[in-house]
C-alpha positions as CSV (number, residue, x, y, z in Angstrom):
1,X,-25.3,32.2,-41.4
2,X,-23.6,28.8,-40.7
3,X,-25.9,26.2,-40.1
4,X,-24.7,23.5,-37.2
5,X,-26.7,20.8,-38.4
6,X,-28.4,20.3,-42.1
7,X,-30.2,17.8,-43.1
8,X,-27.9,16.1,-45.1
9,X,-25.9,15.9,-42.1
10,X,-28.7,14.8,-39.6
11,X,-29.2,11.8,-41.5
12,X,-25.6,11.2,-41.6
13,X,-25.3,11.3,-37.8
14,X,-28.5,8.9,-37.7
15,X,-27.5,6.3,-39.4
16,X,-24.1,6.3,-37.8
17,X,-25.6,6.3,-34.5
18,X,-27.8,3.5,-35.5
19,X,-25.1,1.0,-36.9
20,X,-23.3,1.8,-33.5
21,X,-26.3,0.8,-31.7
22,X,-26.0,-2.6,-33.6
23,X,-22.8,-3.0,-33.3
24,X,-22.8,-2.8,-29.6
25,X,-25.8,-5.4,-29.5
26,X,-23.6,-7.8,-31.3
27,X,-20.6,-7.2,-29.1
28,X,-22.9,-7.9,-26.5
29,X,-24.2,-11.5,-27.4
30,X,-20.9,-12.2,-28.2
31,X,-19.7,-11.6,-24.7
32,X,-17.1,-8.7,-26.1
33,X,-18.7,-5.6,-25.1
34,X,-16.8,-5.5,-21.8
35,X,-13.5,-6.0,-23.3
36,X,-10.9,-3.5,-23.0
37,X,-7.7,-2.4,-24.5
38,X,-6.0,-5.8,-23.8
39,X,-8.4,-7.6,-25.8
40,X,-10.2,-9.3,-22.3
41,X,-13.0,-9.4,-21.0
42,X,-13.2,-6.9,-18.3
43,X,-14.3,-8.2,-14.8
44,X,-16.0,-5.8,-12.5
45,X,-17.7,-8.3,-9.3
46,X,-21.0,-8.0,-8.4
47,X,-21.2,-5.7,-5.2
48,X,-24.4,-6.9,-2.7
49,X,-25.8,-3.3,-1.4
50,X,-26.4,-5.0,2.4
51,X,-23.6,-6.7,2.6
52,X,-20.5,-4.7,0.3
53,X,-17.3,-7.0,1.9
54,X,-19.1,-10.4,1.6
55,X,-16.2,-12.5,0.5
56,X,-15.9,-12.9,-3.3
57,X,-13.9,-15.3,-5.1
58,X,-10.5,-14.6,-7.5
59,X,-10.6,-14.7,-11.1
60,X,-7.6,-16.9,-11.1
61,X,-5.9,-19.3,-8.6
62,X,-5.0,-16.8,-5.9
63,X,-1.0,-17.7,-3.8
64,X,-2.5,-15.1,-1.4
65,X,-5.7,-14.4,0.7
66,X,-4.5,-10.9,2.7
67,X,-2.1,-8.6,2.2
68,X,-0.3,-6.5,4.3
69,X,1.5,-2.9,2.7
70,X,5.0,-1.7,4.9
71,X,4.9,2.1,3.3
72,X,8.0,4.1,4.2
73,X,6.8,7.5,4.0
74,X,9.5,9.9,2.8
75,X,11.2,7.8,0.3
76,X,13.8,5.9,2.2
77,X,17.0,5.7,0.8
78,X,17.9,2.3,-1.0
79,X,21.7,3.2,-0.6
80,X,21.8,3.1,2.9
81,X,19.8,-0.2,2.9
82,X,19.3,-2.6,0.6
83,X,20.8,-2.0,-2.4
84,X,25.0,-2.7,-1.9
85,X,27.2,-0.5,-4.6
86,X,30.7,-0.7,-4.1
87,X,31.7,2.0,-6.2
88,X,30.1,4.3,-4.3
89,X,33.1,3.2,-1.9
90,X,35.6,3.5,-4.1
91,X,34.9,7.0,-5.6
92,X,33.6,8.6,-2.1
93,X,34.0,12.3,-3.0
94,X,34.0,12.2,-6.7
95,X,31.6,14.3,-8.7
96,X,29.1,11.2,-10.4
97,X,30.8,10.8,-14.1
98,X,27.6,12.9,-16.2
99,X,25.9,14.5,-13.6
100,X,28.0,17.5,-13.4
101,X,25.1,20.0,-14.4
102,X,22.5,17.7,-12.9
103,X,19.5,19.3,-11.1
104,X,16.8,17.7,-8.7
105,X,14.5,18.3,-6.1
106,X,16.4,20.6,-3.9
107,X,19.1,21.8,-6.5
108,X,22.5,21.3,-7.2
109,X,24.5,18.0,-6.4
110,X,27.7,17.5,-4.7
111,X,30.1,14.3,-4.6
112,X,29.1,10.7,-4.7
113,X,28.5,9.4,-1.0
114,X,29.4,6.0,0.3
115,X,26.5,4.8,3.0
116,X,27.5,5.7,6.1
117,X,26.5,2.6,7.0
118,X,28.5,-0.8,6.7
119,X,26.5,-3.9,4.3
120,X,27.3,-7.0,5.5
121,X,26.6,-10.6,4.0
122,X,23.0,-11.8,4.9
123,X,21.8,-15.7,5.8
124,X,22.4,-18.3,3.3
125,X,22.0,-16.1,0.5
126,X,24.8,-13.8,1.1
127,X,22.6,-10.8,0.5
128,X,24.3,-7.9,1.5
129,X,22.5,-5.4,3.5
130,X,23.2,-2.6,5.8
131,X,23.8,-2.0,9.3
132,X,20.9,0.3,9.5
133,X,18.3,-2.7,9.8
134,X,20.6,-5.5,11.2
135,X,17.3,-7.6,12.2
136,X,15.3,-6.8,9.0
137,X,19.1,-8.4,7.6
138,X,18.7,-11.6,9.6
139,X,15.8,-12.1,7.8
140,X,17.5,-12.1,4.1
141,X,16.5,-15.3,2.9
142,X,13.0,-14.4,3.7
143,X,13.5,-11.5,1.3
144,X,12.2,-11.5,-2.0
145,X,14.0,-8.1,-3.8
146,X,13.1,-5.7,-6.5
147,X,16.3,-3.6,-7.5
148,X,15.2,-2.0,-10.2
149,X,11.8,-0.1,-9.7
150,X,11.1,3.1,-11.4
151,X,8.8,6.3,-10.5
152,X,7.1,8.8,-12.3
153,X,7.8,11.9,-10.0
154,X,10.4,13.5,-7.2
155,X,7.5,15.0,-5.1
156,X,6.5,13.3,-1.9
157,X,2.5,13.7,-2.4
158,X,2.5,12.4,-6.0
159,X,4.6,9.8,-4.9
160,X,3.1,8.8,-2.4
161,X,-0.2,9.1,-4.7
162,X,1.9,6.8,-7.7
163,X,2.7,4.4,-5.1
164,X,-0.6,3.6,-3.0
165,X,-3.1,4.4,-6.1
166,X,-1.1,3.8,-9.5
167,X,-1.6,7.8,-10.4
168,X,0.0,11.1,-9.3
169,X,-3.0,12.8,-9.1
170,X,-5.4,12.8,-6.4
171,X,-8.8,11.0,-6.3
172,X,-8.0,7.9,-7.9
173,X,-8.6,4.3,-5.8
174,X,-5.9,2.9,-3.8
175,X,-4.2,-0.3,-4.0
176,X,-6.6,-1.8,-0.8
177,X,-9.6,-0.3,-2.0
178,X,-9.5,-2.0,-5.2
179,X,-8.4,-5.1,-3.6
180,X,-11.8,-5.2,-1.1
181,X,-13.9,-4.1,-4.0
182,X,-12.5,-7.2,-5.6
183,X,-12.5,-9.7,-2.6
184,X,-14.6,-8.3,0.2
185,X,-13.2,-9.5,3.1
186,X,-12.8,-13.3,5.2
187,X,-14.4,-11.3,8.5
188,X,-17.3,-9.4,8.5
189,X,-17.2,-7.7,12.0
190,X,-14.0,-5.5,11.1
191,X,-13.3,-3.7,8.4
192,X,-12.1,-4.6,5.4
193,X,-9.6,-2.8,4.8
194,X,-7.2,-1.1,7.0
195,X,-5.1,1.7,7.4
196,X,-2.5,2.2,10.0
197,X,-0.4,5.2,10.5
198,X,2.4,6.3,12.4
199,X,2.1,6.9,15.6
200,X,3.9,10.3,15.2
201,X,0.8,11.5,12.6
202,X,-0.8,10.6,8.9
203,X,1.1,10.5,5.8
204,X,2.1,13.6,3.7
205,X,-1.1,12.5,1.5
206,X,-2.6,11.6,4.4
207,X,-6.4,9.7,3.7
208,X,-5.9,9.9,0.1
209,X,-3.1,6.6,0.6
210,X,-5.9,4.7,1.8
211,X,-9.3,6.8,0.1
212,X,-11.4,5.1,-2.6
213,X,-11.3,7.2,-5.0
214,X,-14.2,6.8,-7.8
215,X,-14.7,3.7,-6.3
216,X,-18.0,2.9,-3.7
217,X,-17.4,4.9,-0.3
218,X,-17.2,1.4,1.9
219,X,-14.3,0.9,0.0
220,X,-12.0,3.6,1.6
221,X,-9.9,2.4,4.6
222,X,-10.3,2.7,8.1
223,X,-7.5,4.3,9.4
224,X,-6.7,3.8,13.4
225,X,-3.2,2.8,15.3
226,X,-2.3,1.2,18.9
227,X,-1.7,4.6,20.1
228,X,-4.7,6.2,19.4
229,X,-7.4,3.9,18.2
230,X,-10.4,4.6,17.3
231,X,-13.0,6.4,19.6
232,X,-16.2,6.3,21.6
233,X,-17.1,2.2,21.2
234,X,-17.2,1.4,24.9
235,X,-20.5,1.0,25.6
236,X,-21.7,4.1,28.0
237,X,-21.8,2.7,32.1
238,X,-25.0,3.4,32.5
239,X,-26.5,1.3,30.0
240,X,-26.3,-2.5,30.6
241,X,-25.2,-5.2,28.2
242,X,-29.0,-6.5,28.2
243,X,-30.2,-3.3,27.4
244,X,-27.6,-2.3,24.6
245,X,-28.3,-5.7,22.6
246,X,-31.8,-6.1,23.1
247,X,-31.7,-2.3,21.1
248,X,-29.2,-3.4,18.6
249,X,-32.0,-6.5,18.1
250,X,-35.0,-4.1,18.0
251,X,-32.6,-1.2,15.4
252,X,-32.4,-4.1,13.1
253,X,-35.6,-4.9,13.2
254,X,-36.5,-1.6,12.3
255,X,-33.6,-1.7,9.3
256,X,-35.3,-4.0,8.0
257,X,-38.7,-3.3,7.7
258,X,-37.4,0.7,6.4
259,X,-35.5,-1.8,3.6
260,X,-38.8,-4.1,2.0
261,X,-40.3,-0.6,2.3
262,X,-37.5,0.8,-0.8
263,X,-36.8,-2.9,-2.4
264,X,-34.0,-1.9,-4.9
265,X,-32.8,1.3,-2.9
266,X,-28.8,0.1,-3.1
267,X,-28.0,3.7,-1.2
268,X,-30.6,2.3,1.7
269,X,-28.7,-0.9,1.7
270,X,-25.5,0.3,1.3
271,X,-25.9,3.2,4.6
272,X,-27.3,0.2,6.9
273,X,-24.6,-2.2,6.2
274,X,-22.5,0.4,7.2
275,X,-24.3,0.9,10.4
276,X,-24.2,-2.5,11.1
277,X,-20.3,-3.3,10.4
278,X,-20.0,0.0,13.1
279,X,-21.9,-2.3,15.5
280,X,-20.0,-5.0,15.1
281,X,-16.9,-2.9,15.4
282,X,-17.7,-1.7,18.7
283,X,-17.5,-5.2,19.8
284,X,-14.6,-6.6,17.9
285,X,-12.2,-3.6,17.8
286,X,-11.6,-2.9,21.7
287,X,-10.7,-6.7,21.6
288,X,-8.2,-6.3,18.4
289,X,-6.4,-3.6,19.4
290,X,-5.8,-4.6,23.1
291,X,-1.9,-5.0,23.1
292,X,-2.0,-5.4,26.7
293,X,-3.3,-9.4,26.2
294,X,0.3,-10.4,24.2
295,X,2.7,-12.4,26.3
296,X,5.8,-10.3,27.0
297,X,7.4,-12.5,24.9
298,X,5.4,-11.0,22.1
299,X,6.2,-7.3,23.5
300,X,10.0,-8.0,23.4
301,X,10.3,-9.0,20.2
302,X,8.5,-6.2,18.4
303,X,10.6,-3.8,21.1
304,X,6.9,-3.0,22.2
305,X,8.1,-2.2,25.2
306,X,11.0,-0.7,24.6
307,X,11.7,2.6,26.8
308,X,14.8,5.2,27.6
309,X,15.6,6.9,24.8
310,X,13.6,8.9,22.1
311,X,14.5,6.1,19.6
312,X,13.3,3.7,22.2
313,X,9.6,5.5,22.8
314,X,8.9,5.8,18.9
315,X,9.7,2.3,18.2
316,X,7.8,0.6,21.4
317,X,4.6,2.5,19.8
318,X,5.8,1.3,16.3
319,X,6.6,-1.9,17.2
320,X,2.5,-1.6,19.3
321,X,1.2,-0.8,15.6
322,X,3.1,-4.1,13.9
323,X,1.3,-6.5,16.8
324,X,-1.7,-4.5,15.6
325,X,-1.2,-5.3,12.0
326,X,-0.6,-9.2,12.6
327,X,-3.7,-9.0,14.8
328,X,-6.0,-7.6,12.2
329,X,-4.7,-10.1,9.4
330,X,-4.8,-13.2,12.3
331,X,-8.6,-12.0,12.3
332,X,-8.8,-12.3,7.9
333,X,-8.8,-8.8,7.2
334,X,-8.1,-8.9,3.3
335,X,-6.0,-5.4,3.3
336,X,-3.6,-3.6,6.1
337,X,-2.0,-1.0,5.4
338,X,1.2,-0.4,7.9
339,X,3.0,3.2,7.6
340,X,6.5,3.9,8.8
341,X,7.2,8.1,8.9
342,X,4.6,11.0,9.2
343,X,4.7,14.4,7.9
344,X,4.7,17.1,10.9
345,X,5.5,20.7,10.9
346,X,9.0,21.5,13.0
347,X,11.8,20.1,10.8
348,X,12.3,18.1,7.7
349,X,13.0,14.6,8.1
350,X,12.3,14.5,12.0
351,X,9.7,12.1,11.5
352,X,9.9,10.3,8.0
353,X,12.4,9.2,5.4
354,X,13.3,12.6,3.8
355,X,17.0,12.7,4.6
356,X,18.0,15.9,2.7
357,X,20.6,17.4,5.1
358,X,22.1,14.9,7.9
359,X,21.4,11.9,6.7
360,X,23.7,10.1,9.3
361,X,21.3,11.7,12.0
362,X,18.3,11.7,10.8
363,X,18.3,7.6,9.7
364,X,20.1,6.9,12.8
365,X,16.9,7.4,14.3
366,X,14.2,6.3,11.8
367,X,16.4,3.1,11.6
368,X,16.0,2.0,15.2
369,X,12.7,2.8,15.3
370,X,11.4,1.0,12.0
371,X,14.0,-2.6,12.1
372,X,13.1,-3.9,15.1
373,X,9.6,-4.2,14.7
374,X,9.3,-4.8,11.1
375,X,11.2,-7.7,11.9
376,X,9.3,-8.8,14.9
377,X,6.3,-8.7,12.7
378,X,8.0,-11.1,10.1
379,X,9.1,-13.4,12.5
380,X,5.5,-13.7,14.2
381,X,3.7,-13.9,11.2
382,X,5.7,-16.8,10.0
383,X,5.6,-18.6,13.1
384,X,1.9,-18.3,13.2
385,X,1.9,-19.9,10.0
386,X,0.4,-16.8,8.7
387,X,3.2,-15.7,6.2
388,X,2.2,-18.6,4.0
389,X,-1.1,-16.8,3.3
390,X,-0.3,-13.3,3.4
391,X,1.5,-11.5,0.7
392,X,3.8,-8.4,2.6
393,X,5.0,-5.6,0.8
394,X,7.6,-3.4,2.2
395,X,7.6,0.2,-0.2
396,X,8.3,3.6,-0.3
397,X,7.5,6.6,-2.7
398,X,11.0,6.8,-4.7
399,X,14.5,6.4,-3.8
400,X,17.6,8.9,-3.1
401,X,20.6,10.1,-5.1
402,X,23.6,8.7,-4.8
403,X,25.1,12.1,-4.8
404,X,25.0,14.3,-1.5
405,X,23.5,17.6,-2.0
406,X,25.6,20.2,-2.4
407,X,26.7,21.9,0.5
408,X,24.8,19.5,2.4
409,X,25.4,15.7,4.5
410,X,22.2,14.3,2.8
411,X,20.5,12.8,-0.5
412,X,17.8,14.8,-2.8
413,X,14.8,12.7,-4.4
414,X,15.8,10.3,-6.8
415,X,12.6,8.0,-8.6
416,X,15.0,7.1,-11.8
417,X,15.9,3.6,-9.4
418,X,15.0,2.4,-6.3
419,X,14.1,-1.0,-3.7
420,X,11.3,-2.9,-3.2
421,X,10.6,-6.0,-1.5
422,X,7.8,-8.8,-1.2
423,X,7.8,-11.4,1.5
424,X,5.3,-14.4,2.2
425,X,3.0,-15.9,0.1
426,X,3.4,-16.9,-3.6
427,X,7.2,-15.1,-3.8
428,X,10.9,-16.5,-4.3
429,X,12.6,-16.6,-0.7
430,X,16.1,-15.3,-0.3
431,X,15.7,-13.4,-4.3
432,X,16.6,-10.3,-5.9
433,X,15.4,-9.3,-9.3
434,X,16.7,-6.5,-11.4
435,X,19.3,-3.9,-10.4
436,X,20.2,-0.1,-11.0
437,X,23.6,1.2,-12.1
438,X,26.8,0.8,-10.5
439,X,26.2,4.3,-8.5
440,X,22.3,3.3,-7.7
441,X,21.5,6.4,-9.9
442,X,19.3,4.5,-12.3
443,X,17.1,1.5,-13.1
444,X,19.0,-0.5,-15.4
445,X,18.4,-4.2,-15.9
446,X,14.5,-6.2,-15.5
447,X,13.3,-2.2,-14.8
448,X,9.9,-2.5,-12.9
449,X,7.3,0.3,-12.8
450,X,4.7,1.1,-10.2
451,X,2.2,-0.5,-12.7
452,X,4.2,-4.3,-13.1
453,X,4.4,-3.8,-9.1
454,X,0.8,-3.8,-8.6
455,X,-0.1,-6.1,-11.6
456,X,1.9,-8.3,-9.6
457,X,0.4,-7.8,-6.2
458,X,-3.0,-8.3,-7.8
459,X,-2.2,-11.7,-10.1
460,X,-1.1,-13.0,-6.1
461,X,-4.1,-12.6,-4.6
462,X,-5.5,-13.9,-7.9
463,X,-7.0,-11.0,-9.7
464,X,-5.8,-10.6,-13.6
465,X,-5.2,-6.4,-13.6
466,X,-5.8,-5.9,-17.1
467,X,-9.8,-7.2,-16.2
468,X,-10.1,-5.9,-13.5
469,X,-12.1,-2.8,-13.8
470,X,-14.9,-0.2,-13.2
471,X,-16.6,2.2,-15.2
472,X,-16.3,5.7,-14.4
473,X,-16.7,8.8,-16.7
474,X,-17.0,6.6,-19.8
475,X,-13.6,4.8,-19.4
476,X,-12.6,1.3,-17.9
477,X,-10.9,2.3,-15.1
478,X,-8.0,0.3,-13.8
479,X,-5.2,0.2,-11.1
480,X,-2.9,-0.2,-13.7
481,X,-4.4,2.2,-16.1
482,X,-3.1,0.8,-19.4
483,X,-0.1,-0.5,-18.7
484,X,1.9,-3.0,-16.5
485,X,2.8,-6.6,-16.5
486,X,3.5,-8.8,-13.7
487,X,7.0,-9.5,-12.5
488,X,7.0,-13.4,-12.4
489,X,10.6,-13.4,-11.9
490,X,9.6,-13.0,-8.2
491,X,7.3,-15.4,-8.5
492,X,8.0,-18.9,-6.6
């Protein structure tokens, strides 16, 4: 009979396990035990139980305090905004030299399409950009471009997944939930970290954009819009304001006393600072996410009020979730997350970027809804001053062929190249960095991955992404995972 373990081997396992024992006690005086694949020292910030978004300071010299994330569910197509390729022009039609027997998402593809769309030279710059967002295009030399960014999948979910957490797979953290883990937040009565999404409905990943993953619960972000915000925080007419903080006084009271009862208990702590921020809330968000109080100055430039068409309705309550989003970073919080397009049942591409069959049609609509207001948002954060603080980040899952499909008037998934783009704090104004091939097929020159675009983001806010880490299942877990390096081409 086979033995599993002999003696000879028992002692041999022992004295392995001892020397490893050692080892790690000399790594540890040594200050190397927390370093990880890079060679560095990993940082992972020390997390009060009572008080989880207390404001924590960067590793490095940060150009950023807040950032604020423009998704574009959907995958928006970088041909038909951004990214200006002539030869598409020129060989309208024409089957894409080597992609005869070339298959994506939805099959087969057809001839190479020009945008039907005009680009037209930009500001100072000259940056050509499209018709489709003609005030997002005013804004050029505000624009600082990536050209060249690269996916790892043609799905919508995992995309969306690659793009807000660094993995395709679910339960990994997202971008703002390592970001508050790292920071905490500036403001303690709101959340830290916020999600807004359409007002037409979530994402196609839905909570998992914004979810914490392995990462502490407060992490995860709290998702509400103008339209529907979040409910049940007026205080009920029968009880007075007297009354209501008088018990908030005597609840806290009580905290407390549960809390020297369990000294150490970080769940305990953890569960009543959550409490307490939902106070807070009840008093801060009602104020926050009162539209009504901007001058209609405001409302005009963010087409908040907007009205007479179905174009017009979606982008006056778009344009009501961008004054929401400058509102929440006006009040410091450290992460807002803004979302363009929603996944609904009753027709693909109604209500988001996936432009499969009538492109023409379908961005018509999603492009008067989303330019206007994006660009009302820029505009007010930078004459707030608050653009100098706050890094923004306009993205979207993966780009579009530059083929139409066959037999159809629209583009299939494409995450071999797409576009893009920073604004704000700590990035070259009026820039583009790196570019795809002549047809916008494929990332060419400076390619940039989802991992360099997030190293990036986080060496902004001052956070070094190859330390910046958390233990979970016996790895050093990381946004980047083991790979990435920031883009400081972009940087100014």
């Amino acid at each position: 009979m086979h033995q599993l373990l002999d003696r000879r081997r028992f002692l041999s396992d022992t004295g392995l396990g001892l020397g490893a024992i050692a080892l790690t006690h000399l790594l540890k005086r040594q200050g190397l035990l927390g370093a990880g694949i890079s060679g560095k020292e990993t940082f992972r910030p020390e997390i009060p139980p009572g008080s989880p978004y207390a404001p924590r300071s960067p590793q490095i010299t940060a150009r950023a305090k807040n950032v604020l994330v423009i998704f574009c569910s959907g995958a928006c197509s970088h041909l038909d905004t951004f990214d200006y390729k002539p030869e598409l022009i020129r060989r309208h039609g024409q089957p894409m030299p080597g992609g005869g027997k070339l298959i994506t998402f939805q099959g087969e593809q057809g001839g190479l399409a020009k945008s039907p769309w005009e680009f037209r030279p930009r500001g100072q710059s000259g940056k050509l950009i499209s018709d489709l967002v003609p005030h997002l295009g005013g804004l050029a030399d505000e624009l600082c471009f990536i050209h060249s960014m690269q996916g790892k999948t043609n799905t919508h979910g995992p995309g969306e997944n690659y793009m807000s957490t660094g993995y395709t797979l679910d339960g990994f953290p997202s971008m703002g939930a390592w970001v508050t883990y790292a920071l905490g937040s500036e403001d303690q009565s709101l959340p830290a970290y916020v999600a807004i999404p359409d007002p037409r409905g979530k994402p196609q990943n839905s909570v998992n954009n914004w979810a914490p993953g392995f990462l502490p619960a407060s992490f995860q972000g709290t998702d509400f819009n103008a339209s529907k915000p979040i409910r049940n925080l007026a205080r009920p007419g029968r009880i007075g304001a007297d009354a209501d903080r008088e018990t908030r006084v005597f609840l806290q009271r009580l905290n407390e006393r549960h809390a020297e009862r369990f000294p150490g208990d970080t769940q305990l702590a953890a569960r009543i600072a959550s409490y307490e921020l939902a106070a807070r809330m009840q008093l801060t968000i009602p104020e926050v996410a009162d539209i009504s109080r901007e001058p209609e100055s405001i409302l005009r430039l963010y087409g908040a009020n907007d009205a007479g068409s179905k174009a017009a309705d979606i982008r006056a309550a778009y344009g009501r979730n961008c004054i929401l989003a400058r509102r929440l970073i006006e009040k410091g919080v450290r992460f807002v997350q803004l979302f363009n397009g929603a996944y609904q049942t009753g027709g693909e591409g109604v209500s988001n970027w996936d432009g499969h069959k009538q492109l023409a049609e379908q961005y018509g609509l999603h492009g008067a809804v989303f330019d206007k207001p994006t660009a009302g948002l820029l505009i007010d954060l930078k004459q707030r001053g608050l653009l100098e603080e706050t890094l923004v980040v306009w993205c979207t899952e993966f780009g579009r062929m530059p083929t139409f499909q066959k037999g159809a008037q629209g583009r299939d998934h494409n995450p071999s190249g797409f576009t893009c783009w920073f604004a704000g704090a700590g990035v070259k104004k009026g820039f583009s960095h790196g570019a795809t091939d002549e047809f916008g097929y494929r990332a060419v020159t400076d390619v940039v991955t989802v991992h360099d675009f997030h190293a990036t983001i986080l060496h902004l806010l001052g956070l070094d992404h190859e330390r910046l880490t958390y233990y979970h299942n016996g790895l050093e877990r990381r946004l980047t995972d083991v790979s990435g390096n920031v883009v400081r081409e972009v940087l100014a």
